[in-house]
C-alpha positions as CSV (number, residue, x, y, z in Angstrom):
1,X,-9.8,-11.3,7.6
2,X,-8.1,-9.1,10.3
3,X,-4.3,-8.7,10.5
4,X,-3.1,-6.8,13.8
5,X,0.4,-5.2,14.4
6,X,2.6,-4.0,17.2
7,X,2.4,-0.5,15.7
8,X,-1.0,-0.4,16.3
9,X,-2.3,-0.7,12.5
10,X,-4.9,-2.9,11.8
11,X,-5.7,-4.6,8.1
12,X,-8.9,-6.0,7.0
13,X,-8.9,-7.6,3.9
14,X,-12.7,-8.1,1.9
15,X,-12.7,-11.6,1.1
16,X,-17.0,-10.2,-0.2
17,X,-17.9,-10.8,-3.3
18,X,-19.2,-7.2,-3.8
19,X,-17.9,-3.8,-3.3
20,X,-19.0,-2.2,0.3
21,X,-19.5,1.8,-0.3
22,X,-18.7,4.1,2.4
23,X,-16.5,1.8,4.6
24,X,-15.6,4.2,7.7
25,X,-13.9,3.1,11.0
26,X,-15.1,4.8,14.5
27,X,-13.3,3.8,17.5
28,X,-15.4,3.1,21.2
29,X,-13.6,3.3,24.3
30,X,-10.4,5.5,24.7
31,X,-7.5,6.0,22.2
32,X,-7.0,7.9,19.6
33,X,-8.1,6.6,15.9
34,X,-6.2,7.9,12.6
35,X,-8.3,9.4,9.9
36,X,-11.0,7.3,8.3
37,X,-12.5,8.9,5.4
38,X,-15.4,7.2,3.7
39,X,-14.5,4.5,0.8
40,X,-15.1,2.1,-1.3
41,X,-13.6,-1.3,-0.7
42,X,-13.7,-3.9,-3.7
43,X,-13.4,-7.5,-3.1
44,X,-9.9,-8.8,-2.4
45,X,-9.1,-5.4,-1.5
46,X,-7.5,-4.3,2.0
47,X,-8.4,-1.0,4.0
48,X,-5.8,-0.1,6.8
49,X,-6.4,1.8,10.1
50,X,-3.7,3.0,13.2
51,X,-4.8,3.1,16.7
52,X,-2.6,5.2,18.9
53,X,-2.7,5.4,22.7
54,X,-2.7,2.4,26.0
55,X,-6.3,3.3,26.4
56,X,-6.9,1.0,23.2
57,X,-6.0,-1.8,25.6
58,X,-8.8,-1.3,28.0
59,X,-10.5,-4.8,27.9
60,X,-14.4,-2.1,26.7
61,X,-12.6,-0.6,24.0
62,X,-13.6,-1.8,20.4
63,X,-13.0,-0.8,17.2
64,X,-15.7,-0.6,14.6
65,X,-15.9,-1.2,10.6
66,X,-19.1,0.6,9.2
67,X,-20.1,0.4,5.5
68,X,-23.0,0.2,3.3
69,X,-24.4,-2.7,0.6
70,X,-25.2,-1.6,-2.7
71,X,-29.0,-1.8,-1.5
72,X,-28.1,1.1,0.9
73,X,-28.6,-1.0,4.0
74,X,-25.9,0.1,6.7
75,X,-24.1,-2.9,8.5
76,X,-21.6,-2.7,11.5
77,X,-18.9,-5.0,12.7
78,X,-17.4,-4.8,16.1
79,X,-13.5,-5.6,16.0
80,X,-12.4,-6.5,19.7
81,X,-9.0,-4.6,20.2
């Protein structure tokens, strides 16, 4: 579940039943991204990230959650801005 606000913060909440390890946000497209420093995310737990600059409006620019299962497999999910 993504929450958006006018402040540029966006909130994803794991609704997973498992913990994802290294959870990491990297931003494509223009804009500036606050720090995202790996973690781990445990189910019903929310993970918060700010987005600065009008660049982040471009109708290409995309914001992407990357993390790992506990098998090690790496999966990404695209976040239209």
């Amino acid at each position: 579940m993504v929450r958006r606000s006018l402040s540029g913060a966006i909130e994803v909440e794991h609704r997973g039943a498992t913990a994802l390890f290294s959870v990491r946000f990297a931003l494509a497209g223009g804009g500036l991204l606050g720090l995202s420093l790996p973690r781990t995310v445990l189910p019903g737990e929310r993970i918060r990230v700010v987005l600065r600059g009008s660049p982040v409006d471009a109708p290409d620019a995309m914001l992407v959650m990357r993390w790992f299962q506990p098998d090690g497999t790496e999966l990404l999910w695209p976040i239209a801005l």
